[in-house]
Structures are given as structure tokens and as C-alpha cells.
N, C-alpha and C positions, 0 to 999 in steps of 0.2 A: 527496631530503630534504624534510621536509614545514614548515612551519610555521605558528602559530598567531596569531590574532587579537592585536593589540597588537604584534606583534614586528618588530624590527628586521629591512628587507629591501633587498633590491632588483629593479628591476622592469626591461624592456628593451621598446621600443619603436621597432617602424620608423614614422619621417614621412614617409619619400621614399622612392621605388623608383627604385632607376637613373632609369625611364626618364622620372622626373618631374621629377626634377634640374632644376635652372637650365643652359643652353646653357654659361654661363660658366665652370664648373664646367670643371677640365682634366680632362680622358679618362679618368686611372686614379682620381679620385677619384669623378669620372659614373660609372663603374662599379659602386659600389657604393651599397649604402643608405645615408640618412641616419637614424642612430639616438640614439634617447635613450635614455638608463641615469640612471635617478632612486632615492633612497632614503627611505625611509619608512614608517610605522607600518601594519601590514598589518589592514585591514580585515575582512576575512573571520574566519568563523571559523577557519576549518583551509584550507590550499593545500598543493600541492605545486608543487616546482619546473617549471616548464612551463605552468604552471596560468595562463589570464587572471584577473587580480586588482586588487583597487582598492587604494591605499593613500595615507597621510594625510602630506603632506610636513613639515618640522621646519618649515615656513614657512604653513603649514595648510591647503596646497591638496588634493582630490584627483585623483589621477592613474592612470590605467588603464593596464597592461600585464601581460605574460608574466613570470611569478616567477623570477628567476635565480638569485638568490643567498640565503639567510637568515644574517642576521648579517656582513654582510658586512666584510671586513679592510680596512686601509687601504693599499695594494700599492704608490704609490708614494715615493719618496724624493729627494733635492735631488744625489743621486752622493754622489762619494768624497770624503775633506778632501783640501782645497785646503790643502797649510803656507803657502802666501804670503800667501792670502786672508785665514787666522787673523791672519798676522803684519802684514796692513797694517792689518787691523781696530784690532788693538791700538794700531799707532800713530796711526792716526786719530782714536779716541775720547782717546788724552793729546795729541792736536794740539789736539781740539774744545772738552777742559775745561781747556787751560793746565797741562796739567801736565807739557808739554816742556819741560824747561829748556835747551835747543836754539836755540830757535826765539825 
């Protein structure tokens, strides 16, 4: 997938290799790289995914990596409803403005 100058991306970045890790670090996570995944306005003209590229953060830095994604989706969520959470919710916000007549 390619994309263009201005557009929305994201970029992947290794800072650590295993073997640079901190000692502290527990074993199965010293295993692996320390990576950064950053989003932001693609500077280049044209890239494609894979591509090393510069790009301009929502907070106006720029930051260098490998093109991963363009446009990228927002993938996580908070899980499934909770009925109890809803239902204490509700009684918490009429506990908090007096409008138990309960209480």
C-alpha cells in the first residue's frame, strides 16, 4: 500500500534490541525488541509500506521510522457491557446529585 505526502500513517521503530534491554527487564520480555509505533502526517512525497520515512506528529514533532500502516484504524475497545457497571453507574450519579429519595 503506498501513501502520500500529508496523509495520515503510521510508522514502527525498534529502540532496543534484546540484547540492549535493561538486565531488569524479566527474560520473556528481554527477549524481545523495544518498539515504538507512532502516528502522524507523512512527510515524503509518496512511500510505501516498508518504506523508512519521516513523519510530523499531532504534537509537531518529527519522527523517523518504517511505514506500517496508512490511515490507520482505531483497534482497541474497553470489552463487553458490564449490566452491573451500567446499573451502579446510574445509581451513583442519583446518589451524587440528591436525587435518591432513599437516602
Amino acid at each position: 500500500m503506498s501513501a502520500i505526502k500529508g496523509q495520515w500513517v503510521q510508522i514502527r521503530r525498534i529502540l532496543l534490541n534484546p540484547g540492549e534491554r535493561a538486565p531488569s527487564v524479566p527474560e520473556d520480555t528481554g527477549n524481545l525488541p523495544l518498539e515504538l509505533r507512532v502516528r502522524g502526517f507523512l512527510l515524503e512525497e509518496k512511500a510505501e509500506v516498508g518504506e523508512l520515512v519521516t513523519i510530523k506528529t499531532a504534537a509537531g514533532r518529527n519522527v523517523r521510522g518504517r511505514l506500517e500502516s496508512v490511515e490507520p484504524t482505531h483497534e482497541h475497545n474497553f470489552g463487553d457491557h458490564v449490566p452491573e457497571l451500567a446499573e451502579a453507574g446510574m445509581e451513583l450519579t442519583k446518589w451524587l446529585t440528591g436525587g435518591d429519595e432513599d437516602e
